[in-house]
Structure formats: structure tokens, C-alpha cells
N, CA, C and O of each residue as an XYZ file, in Angstrom:
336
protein
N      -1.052      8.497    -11.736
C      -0.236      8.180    -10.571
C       1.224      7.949    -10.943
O       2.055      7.811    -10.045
N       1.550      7.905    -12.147
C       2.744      7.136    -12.999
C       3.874      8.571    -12.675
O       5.085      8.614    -12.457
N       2.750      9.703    -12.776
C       3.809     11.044    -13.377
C       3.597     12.099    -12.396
O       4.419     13.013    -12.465
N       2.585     12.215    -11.387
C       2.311     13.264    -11.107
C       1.424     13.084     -9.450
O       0.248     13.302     -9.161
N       2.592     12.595     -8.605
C       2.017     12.655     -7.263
C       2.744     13.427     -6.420
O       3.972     13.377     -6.335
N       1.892     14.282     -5.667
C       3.533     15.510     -4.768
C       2.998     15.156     -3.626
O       1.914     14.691     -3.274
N       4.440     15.616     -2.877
C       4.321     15.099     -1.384
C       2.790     15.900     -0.485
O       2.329     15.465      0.571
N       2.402     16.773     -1.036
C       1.412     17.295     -0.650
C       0.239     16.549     -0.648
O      -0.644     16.923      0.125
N       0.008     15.429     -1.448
C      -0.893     14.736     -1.641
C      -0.845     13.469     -0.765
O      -1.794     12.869     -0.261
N       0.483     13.196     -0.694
C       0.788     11.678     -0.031
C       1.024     12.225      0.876
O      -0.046     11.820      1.328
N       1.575     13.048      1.994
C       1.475     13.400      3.493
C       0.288     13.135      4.286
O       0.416     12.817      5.468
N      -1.005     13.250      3.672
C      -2.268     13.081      4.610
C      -2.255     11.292      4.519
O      -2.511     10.640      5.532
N      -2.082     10.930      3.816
C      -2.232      9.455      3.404
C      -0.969      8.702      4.306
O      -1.073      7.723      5.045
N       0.383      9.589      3.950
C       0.990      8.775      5.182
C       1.025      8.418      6.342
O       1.407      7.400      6.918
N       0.324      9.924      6.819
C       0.121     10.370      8.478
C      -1.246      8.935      8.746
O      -1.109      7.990      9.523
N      -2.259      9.153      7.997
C      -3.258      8.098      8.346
C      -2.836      6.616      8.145
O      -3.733      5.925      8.628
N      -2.058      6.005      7.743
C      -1.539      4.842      7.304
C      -0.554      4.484      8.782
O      -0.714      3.427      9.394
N       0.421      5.499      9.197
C       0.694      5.518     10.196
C       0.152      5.356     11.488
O       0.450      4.622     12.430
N      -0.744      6.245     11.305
C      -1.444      6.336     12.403
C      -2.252      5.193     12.637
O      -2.634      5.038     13.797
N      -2.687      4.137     11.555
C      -3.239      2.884     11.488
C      -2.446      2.008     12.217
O      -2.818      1.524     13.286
N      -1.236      1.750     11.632
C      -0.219      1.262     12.018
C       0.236      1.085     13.422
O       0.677      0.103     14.020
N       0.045      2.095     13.716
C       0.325      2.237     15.274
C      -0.231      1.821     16.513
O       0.234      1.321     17.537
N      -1.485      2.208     16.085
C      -2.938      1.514     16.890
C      -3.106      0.735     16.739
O      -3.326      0.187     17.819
N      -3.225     -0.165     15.673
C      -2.971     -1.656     15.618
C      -1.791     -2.653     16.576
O      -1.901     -3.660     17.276
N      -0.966     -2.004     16.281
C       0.491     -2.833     17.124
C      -0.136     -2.400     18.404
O      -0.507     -3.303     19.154
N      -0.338     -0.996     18.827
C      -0.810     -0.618     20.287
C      -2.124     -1.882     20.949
O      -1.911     -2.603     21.924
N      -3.446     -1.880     20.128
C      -3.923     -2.923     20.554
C      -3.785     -4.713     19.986
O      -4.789     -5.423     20.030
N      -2.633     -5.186     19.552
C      -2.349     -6.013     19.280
C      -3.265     -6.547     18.357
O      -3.400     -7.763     18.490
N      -4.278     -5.779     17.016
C      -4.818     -6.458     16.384
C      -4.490     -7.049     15.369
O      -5.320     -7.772     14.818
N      -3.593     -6.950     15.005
C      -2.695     -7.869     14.224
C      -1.674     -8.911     13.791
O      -1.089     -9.379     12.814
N      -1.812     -8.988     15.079
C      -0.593     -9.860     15.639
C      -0.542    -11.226     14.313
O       0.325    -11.277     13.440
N      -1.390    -11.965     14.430
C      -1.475    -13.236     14.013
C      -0.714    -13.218     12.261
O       0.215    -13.835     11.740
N      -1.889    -11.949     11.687
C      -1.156    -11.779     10.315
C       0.256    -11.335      9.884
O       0.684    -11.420      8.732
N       0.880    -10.885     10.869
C       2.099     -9.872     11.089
C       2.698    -11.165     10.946
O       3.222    -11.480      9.878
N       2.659    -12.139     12.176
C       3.470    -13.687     12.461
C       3.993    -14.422     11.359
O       5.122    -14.855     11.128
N       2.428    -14.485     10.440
C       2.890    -15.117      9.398
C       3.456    -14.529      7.980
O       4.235    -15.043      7.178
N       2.724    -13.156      7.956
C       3.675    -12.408      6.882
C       5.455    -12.407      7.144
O       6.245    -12.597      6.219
N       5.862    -12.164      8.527
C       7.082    -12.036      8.779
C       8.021    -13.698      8.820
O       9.242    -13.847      8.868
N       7.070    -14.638      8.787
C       7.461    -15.867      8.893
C       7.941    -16.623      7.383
O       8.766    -17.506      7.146
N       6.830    -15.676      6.333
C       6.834    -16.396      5.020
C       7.769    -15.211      4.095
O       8.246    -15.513      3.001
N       7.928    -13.960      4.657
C       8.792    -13.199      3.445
C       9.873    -13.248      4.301
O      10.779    -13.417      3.484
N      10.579    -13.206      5.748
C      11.638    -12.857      6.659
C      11.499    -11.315      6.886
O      12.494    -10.598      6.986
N      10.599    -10.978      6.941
C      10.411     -9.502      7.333
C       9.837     -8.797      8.266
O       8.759     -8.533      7.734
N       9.826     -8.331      9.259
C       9.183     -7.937      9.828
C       8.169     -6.866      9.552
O       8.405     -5.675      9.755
N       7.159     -7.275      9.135
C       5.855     -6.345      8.589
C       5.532     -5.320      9.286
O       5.536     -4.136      8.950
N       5.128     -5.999     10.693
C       4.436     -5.640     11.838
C       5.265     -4.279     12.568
O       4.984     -3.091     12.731
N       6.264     -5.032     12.851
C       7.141     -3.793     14.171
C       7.682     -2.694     13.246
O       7.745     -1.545     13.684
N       8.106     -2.994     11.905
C       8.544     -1.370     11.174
C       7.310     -1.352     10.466
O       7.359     -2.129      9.512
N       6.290     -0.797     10.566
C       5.270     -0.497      9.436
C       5.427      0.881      9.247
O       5.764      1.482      8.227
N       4.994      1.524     10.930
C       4.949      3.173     11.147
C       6.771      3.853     10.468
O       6.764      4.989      9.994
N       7.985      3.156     10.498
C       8.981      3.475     10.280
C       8.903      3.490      8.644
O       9.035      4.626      8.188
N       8.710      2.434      7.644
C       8.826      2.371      6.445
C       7.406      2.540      6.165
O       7.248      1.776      5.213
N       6.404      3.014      6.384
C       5.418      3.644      5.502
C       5.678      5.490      5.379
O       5.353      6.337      4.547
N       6.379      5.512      6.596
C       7.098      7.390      6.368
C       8.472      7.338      6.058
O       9.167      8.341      6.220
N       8.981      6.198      5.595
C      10.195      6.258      4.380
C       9.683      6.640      2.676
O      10.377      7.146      1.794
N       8.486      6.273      2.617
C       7.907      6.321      1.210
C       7.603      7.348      0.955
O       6.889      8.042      1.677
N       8.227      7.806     -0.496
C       8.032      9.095     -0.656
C       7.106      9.284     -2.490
O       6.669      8.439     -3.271
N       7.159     10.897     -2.533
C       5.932     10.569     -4.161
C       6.907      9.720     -4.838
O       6.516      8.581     -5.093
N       8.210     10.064     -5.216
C       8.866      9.168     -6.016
C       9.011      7.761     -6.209
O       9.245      7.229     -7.294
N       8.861      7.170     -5.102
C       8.705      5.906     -4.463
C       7.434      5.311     -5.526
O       7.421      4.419     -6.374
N       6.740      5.956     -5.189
C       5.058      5.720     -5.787
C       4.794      5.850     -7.200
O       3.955      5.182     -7.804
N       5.558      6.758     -7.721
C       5.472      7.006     -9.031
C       6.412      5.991     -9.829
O       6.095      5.748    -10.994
N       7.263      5.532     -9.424
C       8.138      4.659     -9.792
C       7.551      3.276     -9.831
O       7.164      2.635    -10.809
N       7.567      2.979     -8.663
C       6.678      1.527     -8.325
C       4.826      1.792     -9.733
O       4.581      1.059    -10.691
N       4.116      2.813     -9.348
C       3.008      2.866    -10.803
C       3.496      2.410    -12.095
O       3.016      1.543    -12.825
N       5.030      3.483    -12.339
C       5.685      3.280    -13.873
C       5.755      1.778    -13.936
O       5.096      1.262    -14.838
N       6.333      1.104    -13.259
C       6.666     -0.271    -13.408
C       5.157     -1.169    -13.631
O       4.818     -1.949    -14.521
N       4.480     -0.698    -12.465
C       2.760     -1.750    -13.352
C       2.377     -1.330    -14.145
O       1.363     -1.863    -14.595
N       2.991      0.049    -14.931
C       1.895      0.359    -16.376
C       2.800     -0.328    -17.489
O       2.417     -0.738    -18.584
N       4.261     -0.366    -16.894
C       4.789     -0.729    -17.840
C       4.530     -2.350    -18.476
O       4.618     -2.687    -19.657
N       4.227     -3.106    -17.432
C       3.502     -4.676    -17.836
C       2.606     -4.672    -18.882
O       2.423     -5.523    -19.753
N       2.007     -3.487    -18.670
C       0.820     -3.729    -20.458
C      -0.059     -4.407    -20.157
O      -0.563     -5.004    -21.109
N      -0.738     -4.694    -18.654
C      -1.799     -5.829    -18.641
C      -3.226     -4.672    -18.600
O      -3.452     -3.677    -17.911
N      -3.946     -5.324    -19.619
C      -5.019     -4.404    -19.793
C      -6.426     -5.484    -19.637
O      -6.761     -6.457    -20.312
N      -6.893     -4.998    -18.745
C      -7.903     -5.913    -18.558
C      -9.521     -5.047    -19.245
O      -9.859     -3.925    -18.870
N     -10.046     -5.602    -19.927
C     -11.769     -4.875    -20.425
C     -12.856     -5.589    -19.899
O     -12.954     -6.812    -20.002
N     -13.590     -4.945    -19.398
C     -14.616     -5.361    -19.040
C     -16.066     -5.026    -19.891
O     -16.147     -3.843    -20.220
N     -16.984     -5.709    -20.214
C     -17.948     -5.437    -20.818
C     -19.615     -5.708    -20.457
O     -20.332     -6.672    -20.726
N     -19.820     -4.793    -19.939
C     -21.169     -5.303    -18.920
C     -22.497     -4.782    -20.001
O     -22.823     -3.718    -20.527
N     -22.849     -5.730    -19.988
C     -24.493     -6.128    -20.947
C     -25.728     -5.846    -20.027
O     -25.872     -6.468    -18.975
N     -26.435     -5.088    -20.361
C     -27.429     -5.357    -19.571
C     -28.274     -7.008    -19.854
O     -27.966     -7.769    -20.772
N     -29.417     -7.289    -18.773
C     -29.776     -8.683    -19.060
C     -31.223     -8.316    -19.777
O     -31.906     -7.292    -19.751
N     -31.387     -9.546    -20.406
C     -32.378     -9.256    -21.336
C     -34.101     -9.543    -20.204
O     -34.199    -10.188    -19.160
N     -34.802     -9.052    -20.692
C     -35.836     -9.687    -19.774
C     -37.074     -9.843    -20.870
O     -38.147    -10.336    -20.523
């Protein structure tokens, strides 16, 4: 995701994210979380979602990835089966 996302890939993903977006504000199901997200960062979450989720572009994405790979947090997991 760091190097290699084209707008061809993220267009279906925006259109549906949008389209989430929209219907939500349309039937007010979000209201409550919107209130307080916009209350605790000063942002309005809610009323630009559909506007700044089709500002984001592959670069956007690939940039923002570079930056969490660049943290180095590597988490391992090691699953055992149980003994019986």
C-alpha cells in the first residue's frame, strides 16, 4: 500500500465511502458521533465527509502508509495450538 495504489483501485472505494457518507447524513444516523467528533477535534466530520473523502487521492494513501511503515512497530503474534 506504501508504493503502489492507482486511482483505478481507489475510485470504487471512494464512490462507496461516499456514497456511505451520504446516506448516513440523509438519514441522520450519525448524528450523535459526528457531535462529538466535531466537538473534541473542531472539525466538522459529519457535513464534509462526502467532500474530503473525494479529495483523497492514491498519493494521499501512499504517503499517509509510508509514514506508518516508517514507525517500525512490528507486532508478532504466535499462536500455539492447546495441548489436550
Amino acid at each position: 500500500l506504501a508504493t503502489n495504489i492507482t486511482e483505478a483501485e481507489l475510485a470504487p472505494v471512494r464512490e462507496f465511502m461516499v456514497k456511505e457518507a451520504t446516506e448516513q447524513l440523509d438519514e441522520n444516523s450519525d448524528w450523535a458521533d459526528a457531535i462529538v467528533a466535531t466537538s473534541i477535534n473542531n472539525v466538522p466530520t459529519f457535513l464534509a465527509a462526502p467532500e474530503t473523502i473525494s479529495a483523497i487521492t492514491a498519493e494521499d494513501l501512499m504517503n499517509f502508509w509510508k509514514s506508518v511503515l516508517d514507525q517500525k512497530n512490528i507486532h508478532r503474534v504466535l499462536l500455539e495450538p492447546t495441548n489436550k
